[in-house]
C-alpha positions as CSV (number, residue, x, y, z in Angstrom):
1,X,100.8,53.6,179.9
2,X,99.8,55.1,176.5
3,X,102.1,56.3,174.0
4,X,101.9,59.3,172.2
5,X,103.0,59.2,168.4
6,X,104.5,62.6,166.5
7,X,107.4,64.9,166.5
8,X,108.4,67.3,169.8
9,X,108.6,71.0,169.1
10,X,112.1,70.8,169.4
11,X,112.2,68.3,166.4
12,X,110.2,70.1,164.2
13,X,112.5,73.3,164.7
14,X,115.5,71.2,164.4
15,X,114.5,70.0,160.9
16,X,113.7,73.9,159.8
17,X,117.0,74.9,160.9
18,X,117.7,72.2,158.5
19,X,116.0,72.9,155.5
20,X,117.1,76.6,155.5
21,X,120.4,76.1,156.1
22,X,120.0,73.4,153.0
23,X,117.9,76.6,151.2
24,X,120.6,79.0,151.8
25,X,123.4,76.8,150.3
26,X,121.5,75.9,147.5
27,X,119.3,79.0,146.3
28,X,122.2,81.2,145.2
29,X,124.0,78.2,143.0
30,X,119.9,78.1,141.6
31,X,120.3,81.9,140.8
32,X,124.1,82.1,139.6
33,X,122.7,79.1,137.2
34,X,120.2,81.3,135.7
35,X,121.9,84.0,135.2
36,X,124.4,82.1,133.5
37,X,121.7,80.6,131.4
38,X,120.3,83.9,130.3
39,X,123.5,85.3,129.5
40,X,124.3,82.0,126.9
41,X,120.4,82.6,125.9
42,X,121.6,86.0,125.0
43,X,124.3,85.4,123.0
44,X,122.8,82.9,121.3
45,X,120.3,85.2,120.3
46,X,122.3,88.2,119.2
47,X,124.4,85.4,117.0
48,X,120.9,84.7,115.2
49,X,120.5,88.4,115.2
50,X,123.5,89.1,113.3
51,X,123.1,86.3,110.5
52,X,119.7,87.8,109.9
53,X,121.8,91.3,109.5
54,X,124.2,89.4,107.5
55,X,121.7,87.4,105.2
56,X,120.2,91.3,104.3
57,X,123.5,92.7,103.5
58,X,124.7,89.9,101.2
59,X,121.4,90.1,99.5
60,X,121.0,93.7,99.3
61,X,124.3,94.9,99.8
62,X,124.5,96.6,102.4
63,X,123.1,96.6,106.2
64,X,119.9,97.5,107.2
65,X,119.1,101.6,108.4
66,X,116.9,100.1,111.1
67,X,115.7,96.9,112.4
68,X,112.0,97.3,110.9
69,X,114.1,97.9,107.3
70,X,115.3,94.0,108.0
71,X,111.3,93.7,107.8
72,X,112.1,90.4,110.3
73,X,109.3,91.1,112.2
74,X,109.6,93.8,115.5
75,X,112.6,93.2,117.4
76,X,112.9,90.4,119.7
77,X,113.2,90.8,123.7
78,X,116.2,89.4,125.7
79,X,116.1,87.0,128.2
80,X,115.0,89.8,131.0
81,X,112.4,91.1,128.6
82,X,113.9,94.1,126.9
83,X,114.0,94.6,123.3
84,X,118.0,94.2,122.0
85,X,119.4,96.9,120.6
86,X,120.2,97.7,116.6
87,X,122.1,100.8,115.7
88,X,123.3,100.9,112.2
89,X,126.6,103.5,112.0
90,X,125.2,104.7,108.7
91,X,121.8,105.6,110.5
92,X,122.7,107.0,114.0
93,X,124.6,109.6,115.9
94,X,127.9,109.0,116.5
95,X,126.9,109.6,120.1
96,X,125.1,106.7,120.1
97,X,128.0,104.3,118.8
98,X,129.0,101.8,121.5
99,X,132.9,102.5,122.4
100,X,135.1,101.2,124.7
101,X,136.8,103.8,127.2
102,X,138.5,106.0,125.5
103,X,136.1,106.6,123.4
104,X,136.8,104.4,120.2
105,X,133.6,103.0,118.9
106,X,133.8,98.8,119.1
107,X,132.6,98.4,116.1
108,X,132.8,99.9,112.4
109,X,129.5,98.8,111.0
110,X,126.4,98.4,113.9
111,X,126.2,97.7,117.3
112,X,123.8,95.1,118.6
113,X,123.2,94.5,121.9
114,X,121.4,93.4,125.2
115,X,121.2,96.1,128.3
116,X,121.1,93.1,130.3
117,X,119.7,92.3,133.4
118,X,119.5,95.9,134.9
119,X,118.0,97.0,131.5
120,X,120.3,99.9,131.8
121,X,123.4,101.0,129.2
122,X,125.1,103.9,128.6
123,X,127.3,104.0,124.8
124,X,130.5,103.8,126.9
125,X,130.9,100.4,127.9
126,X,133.5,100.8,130.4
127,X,130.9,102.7,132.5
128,X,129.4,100.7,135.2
129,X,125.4,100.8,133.6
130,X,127.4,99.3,130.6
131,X,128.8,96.1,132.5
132,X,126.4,93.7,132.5
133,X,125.6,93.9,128.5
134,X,125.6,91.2,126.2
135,X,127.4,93.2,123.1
136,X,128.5,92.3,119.5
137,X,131.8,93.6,119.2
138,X,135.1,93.8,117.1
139,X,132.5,93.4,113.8
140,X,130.9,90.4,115.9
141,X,134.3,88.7,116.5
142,X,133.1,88.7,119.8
143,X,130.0,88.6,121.3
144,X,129.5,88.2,125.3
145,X,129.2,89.7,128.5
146,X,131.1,93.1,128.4
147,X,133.0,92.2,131.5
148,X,134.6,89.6,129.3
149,X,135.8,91.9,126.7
């Protein structure tokens, strides 16, 4: 009698059926984790962002026209590779003023912002292209996923 060493067919699917079930479970927590990262990366950003905006207004009195004005270098990309967004009030359209639904800009002095992962916005951040931003609002008093605000 000789024995034979090794796994059956049936084994080997059993163990794939396995490990994709495993796969399933686990791969979605993996991407709701990053995404969650990216988002904190984001914010974290936009708050250095801001003090760099800050820093320039207490030392020249006022905020920067434009981001190359800040003369901080060209303006740094989010987490899903897009440049963030400066508009100074004093610089820009009116059109171009973030605002909230009915049509109230969310903030007096600039708007700085992310278009997030879709890399799409719209000013109106009520709109859906507008809902997975990163923004500064309320003159930075908040700054976060515009879901949250």
């Amino acid at each position: 009698m000789h024995s034979r060493s090794g796994f059956t067919l049936l084994e080997l699917l059993m163990v794939l059926l396995i490990l994709s079930i495993l796969a399933g479970i686990a791969l979605p927590k993996l991407f709701d984790a990053l995404d969650t990262t990216r988002q904190s990366r984001a914010i974290a950003d936009l708050k250095t962002l801001q003090k760099q905006i800050d820093i320039h207004k207490s030392v020249n009195g006022k905020i920067p026209d434009t981001w190359d004005s800040l003369k901080a270098g060209p303006m740094p990309r989010d987490p899903w590779g897009n440049p963030y967004v400066y508009n100074s009030h004093g610089f820009v359209l009116s059109l171009l003023f973030r605002t909230n639904g009915i049509l109230i800009p969310i903030n007096t002095d600039y708007d700085l912002y992310s278009k997030g992962p879709d890399g799409n916005s719209v000013p109106n951040i009520l709109l859906l292209l507008s809902q997975d931003d990163i923004v500064r609002a309320d003159e930075g008093e908040f700054i976060g996923l515009v879901e949250d605000y």
